[in-house]
C-alpha positions in Angstrom: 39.0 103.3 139.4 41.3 100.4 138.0 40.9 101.4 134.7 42.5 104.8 135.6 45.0 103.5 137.6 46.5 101.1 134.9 46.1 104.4 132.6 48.0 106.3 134.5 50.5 103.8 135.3 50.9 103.2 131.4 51.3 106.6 130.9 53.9 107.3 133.6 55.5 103.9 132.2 55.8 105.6 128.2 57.3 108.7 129.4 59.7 107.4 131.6 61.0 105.4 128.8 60.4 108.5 126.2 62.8 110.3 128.8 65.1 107.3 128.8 65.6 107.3 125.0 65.7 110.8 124.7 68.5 110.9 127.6 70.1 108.7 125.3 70.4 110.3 122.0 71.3 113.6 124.4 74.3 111.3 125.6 75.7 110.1 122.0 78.2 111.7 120.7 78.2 112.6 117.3 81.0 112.4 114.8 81.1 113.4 111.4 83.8 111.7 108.6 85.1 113.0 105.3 85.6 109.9 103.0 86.8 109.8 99.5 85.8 107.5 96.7 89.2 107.3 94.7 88.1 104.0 92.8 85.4 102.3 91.2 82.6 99.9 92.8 80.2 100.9 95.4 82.6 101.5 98.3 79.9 103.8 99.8 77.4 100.8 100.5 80.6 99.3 101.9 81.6 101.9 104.1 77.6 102.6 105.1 77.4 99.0 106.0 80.3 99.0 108.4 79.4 102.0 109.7 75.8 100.7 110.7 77.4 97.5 112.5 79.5 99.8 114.0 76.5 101.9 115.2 74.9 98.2 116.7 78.0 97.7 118.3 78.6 101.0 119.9 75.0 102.7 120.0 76.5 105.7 122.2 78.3 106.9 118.8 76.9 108.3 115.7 79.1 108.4 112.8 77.9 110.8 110.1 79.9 109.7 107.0 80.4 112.5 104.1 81.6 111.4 100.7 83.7 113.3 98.1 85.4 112.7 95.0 89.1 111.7 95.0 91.8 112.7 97.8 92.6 116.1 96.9 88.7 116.6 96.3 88.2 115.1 100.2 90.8 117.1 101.9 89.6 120.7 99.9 85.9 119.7 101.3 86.9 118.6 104.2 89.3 121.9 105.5 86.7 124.3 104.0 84.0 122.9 106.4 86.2 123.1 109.1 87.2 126.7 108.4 83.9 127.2 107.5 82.6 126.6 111.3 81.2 123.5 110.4 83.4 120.7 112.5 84.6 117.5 111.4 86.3 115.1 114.0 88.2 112.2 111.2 88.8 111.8 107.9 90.4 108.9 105.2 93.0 111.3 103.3 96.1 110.2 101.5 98.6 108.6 103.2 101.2 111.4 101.5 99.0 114.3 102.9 100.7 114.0 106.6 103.2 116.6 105.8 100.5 119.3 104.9 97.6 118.9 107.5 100.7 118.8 110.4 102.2 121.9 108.7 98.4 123.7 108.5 98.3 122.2 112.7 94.9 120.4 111.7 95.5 117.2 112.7 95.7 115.9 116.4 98.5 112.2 116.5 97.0 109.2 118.0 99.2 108.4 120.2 98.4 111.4 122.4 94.7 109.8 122.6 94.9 106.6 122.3 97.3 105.7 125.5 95.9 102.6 127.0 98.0 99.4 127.0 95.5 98.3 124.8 96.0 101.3 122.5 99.5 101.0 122.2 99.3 97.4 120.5 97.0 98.3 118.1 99.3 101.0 116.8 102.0 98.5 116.9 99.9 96.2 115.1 100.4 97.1 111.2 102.8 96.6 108.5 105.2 98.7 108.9 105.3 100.0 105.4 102.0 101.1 105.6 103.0 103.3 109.1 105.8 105.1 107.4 103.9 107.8 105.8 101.6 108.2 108.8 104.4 107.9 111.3 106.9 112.0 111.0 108.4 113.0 114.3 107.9 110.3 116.8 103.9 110.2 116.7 101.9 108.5 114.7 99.5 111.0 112.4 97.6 108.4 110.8 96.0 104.6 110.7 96.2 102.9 107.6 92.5 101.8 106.1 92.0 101.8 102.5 95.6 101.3 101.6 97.3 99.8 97.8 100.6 99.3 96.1 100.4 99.5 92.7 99.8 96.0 90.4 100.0 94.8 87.1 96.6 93.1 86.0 96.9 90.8 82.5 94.8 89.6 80.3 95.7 85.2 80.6 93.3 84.7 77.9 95.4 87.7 75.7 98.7 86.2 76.8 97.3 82.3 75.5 96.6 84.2 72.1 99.8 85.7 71.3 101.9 82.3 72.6 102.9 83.7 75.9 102.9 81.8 79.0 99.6 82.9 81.0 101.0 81.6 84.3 104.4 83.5 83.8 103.7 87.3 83.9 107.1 89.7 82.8 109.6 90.4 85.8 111.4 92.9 84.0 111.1 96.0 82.2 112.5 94.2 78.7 110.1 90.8 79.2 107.3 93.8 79.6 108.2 95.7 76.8 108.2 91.9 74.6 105.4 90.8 75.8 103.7 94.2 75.0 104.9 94.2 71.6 103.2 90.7 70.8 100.4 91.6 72.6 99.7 95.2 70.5 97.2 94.5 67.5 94.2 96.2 65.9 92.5 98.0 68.1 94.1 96.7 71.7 97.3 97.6 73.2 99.8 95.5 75.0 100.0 98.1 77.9 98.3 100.8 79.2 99.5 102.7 82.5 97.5 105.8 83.5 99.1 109.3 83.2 95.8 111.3 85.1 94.6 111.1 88.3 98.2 110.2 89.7 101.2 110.2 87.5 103.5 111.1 90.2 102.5 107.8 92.0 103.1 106.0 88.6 106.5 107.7 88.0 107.8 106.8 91.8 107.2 103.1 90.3 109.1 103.3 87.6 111.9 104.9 89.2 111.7 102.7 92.2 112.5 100.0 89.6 115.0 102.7 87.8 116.8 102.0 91.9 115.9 106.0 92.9 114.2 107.3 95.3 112.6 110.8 94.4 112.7 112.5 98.1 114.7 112.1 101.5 113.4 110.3 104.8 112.9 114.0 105.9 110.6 115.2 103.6 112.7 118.3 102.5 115.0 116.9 99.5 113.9 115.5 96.1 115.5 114.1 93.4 113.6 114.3 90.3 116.3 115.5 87.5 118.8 112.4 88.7 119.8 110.7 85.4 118.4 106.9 86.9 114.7 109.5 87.5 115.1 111.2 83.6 115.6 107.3 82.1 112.7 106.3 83.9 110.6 108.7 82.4 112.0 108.6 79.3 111.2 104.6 79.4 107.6 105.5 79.9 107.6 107.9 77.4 108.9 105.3 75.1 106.6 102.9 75.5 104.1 104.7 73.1 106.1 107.2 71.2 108.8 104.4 70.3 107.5 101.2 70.8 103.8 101.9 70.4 102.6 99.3 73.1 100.6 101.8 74.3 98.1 104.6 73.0 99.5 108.2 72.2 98.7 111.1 74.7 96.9 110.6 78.3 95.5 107.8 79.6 92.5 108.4 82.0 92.7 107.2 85.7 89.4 106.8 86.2 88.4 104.5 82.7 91.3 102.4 82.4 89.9 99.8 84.2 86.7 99.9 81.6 89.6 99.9 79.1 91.1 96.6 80.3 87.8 94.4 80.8 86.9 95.7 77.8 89.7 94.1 76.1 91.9 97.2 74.9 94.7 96.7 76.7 96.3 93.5 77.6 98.0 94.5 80.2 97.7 97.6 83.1 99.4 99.1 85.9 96.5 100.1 88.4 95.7 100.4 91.9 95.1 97.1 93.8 91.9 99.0 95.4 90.7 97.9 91.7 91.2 94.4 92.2 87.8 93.3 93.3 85.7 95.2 90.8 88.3 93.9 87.8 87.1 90.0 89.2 83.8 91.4 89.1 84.0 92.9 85.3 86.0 91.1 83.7 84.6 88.3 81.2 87.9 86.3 81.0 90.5 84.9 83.0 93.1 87.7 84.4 95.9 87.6 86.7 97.7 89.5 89.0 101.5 90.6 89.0 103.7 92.4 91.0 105.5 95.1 88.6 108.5 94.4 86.7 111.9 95.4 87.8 114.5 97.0 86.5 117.5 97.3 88.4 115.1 96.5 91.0 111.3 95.5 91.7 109.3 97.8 94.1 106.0 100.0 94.3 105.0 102.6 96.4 102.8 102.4 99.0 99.4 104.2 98.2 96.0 105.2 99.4 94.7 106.4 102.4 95.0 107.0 106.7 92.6 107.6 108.7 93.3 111.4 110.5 92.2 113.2 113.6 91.4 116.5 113.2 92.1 119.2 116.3 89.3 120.7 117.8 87.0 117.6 119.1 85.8 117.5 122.4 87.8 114.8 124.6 84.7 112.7 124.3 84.6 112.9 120.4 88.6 112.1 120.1 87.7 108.8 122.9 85.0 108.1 120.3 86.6 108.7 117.2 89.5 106.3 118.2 86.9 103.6 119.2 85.8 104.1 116.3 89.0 104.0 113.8 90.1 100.7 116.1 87.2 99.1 115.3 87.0 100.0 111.5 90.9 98.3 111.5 90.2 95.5 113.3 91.6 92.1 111.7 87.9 91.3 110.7 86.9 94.5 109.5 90.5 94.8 107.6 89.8 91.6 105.8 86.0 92.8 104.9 87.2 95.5 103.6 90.4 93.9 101.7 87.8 91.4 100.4 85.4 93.8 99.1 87.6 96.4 97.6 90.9 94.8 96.8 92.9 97.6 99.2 95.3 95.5 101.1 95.1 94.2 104.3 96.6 96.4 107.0 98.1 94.3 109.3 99.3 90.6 109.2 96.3 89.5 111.8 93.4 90.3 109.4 95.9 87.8 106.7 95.0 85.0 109.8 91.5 85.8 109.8 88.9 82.6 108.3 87.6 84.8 105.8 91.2 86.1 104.3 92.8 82.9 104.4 89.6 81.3 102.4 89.3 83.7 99.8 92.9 83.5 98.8 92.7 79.8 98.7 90.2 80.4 95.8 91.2 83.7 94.9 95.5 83.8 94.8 95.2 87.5 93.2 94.5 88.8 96.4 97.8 88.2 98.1 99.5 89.9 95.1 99.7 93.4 96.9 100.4 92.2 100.5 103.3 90.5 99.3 104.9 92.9 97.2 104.9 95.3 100.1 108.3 93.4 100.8 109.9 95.6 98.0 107.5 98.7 98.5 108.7 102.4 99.6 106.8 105.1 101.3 104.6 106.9 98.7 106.2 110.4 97.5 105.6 113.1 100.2 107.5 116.3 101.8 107.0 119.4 103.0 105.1 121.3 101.0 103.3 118.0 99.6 100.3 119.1 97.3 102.7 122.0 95.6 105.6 119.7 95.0 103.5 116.7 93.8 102.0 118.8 91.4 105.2 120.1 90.2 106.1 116.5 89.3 102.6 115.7 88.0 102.7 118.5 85.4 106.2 117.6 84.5 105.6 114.0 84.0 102.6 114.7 81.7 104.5 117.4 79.8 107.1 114.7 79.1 104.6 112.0 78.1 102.3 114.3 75.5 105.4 115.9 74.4 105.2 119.1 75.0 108.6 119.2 76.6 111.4 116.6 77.3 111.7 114.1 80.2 115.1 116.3 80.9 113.7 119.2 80.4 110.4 118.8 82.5 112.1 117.4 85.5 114.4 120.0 85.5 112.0 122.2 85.4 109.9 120.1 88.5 113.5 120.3 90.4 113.8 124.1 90.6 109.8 124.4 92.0 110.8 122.2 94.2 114.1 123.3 95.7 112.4 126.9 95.9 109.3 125.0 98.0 111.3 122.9 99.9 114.2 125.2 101.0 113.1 127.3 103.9 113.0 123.5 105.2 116.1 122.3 105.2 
């Protein structure tokens, strides 16, 4: 009689808690992310990591992460699902796609969700170079995560070699183009900046430096054919076609950073999100430079925001926001600066023990942060991905070529006042 007592107690006991769980997993909500792998290294294992503690943390909400190729790869995957009935609720796109995914009313601004007091000082609490893209209108479209300026990595061990200073990297187009020139040999190059992947990104740098901006604070005016934007180019061009620092024809994106730690070019302008697998690589000492000036220094801004798309239940926008806060938080910014090289979003994760001790032993890392003192907005208007490409194809017609910088950035100009006008 016991014996069937304690079984039916034990019993009752495993499917009251089979209910329990069950009633559970019935109450997560479920959120699905489009994420795109724009730079070397495993940032998946990263991102799968965070996600998990994030899961541990917050076991009411299930973040299904889906990985693409680059940015443009991301947002094409990403839209078709959506259009294609299957529902995402966030996504890391790039920072310059704000324009488009308000324009295609896809995206939902986060400070229509996230309104607590709380809320409000996290938005509040980024550089503010990195909200500009994000920030069109009054509301803010995006959180900065995985976000760069562009950097000049050397080669100290290249620079010892041909009798240049190793601890004094160029601050100017003409100590560049020197040092390049001493530093060009058989079978290396003193320079290599990539022309795929994003050479509209690369020419904002150099005509940054040049002292032009290529659009308006609006978003509906460029200025590509300006003669400080044509010189710019044309100094790029030079730099293999004159000067031969640098190889002939396009240099890849997504093997330049092989190039480098393989010891072909002394010198490259790359993504900072590259920083951590360069340490990681490379078999000699390297450092880390802001890019030389001009008539001025300055980068652009780069990488991506994290975005809310419309069309999530008000439990899944809640969720998705606890979730973006968490994945920004000073500790989780710093993770992530640490384990990528992207720059750390806000000034807090800087204050964090684990920042402040890997720059002590690790200066490169601060390279980035602080040259977003001198850093712009990254290119973006109305009509984004059609005028980008118009500059894109221009700017590689000019460097294999095919046409002249003049010519191509005229060319670029008249796409884009025809895109842009029904704008202004």
């Amino acid at each position: 009689m016991l014996s069937k007592l304690i079984r039916k107690t034990t019993l009752a006991a495993l499917f009251a808690s089979a209910l329990t769980a069950s009633s559970l997993a019935s109450a997560a909500t479920d959120l699905t992310m489009y994420y795109p792998i724009a730079v070397g290294g495993p940032l998946t294992e990263v991102i799968d990591g965070m996600i998990n503690d994030f899961q541990k943390a917050n076991p009411d909400i299930k973040v299904k992460a889906v990985y693409s190729g680059n940015y443009d790869e991301t947002r094409v995957r990403a839209l078709s699902a959506i259009k294609g009935g299957q529902p995402a609720q966030l996504s890391v796109l790039g920072a310059l796609d704000t324009y488009d995914l308000i324009d295609q009313n896809l995206i939902e601004p986060f400070d229509k969700v996230a309104t607590s007091a709380e809320d409000k000082a996290w938005l509040q609490s980024f550089y503010p170079g990195l909200m500009a893209n994000g920030t069109i209108g009054g509301h803010v479209w995006g959180i900065p995560f995985q976000r760069s300026t562009i950097v000049m990595f050397y080669n100290k061990d290249m620079f010892r070699a041909a009798g240049l200073n190793p601890d004094a990297p160029p601050k100017t187009w003409k100590e560049m183009l020197a040092a390049a020139t001493k530093l060009t040999g058989k079978d290396k190059f003193g320079l290599m900046v990539p022309s795929t992947g994003y050479p509209y990104w690369m020419f904002q740098a150099f005509a940054i430096q040049n002292g032009v901006s290529l659009m308006n604070k609006e978003g509906t005016q460029v200025y590509f054919n300006t003669p400080a934007a044509v010189e710019a180019l044309e100094f790029w061009r030079s730099l293999a076609a004159t000067h031969k620092v640098s190889p002939a024809g396009a240099i890849e994106w997504g093997t330049l950073r092989q190039a480098f730690v393989q010891g072909q070019t002394a010198m490259m302008w790359h993504t900072t999100g590259n920083l951590t697998a360069v340490k990681k690589e490379a078999k000699f000492d390297f450092g880390v430079a802001m890019l030389p000036a001009n008539k001025q220094p300055g980068s652009p801004v780069g990488g991506g925001n994290f975005y809310l798309f419309k069309g999530s239940t008000p439990a899944q926008q809640a969720a998705s926001v606890t979730f973006v806060r968490w994945m920004t938080a000073p500790e989780r910014a710093a993770q992530w600066s640490i384990a990528t090289g992207y720059v750390g979003t806000s000034p807090a994760s800087y204050n964090t023990p684990a920042l402040r001790d890997y720059a002590k032993t690790f200066p490169q890392a601060l390279v980035a942060r602080d040259q977003l003192a001198v850093a712009i907005p990254e290119f973006s208007t109305e009509q984004t991905a059609r005028v980008r490409e118009a500059l894109s194809n221009a700017v590689q017609a000019a460097l294999t070529g095919t046409k002249t910088s003049k010519q191509a950035l005229d060319e670029a100009q008249a796409t884009a006042e025809r895109l842009l006008k029904p704008y202004r």
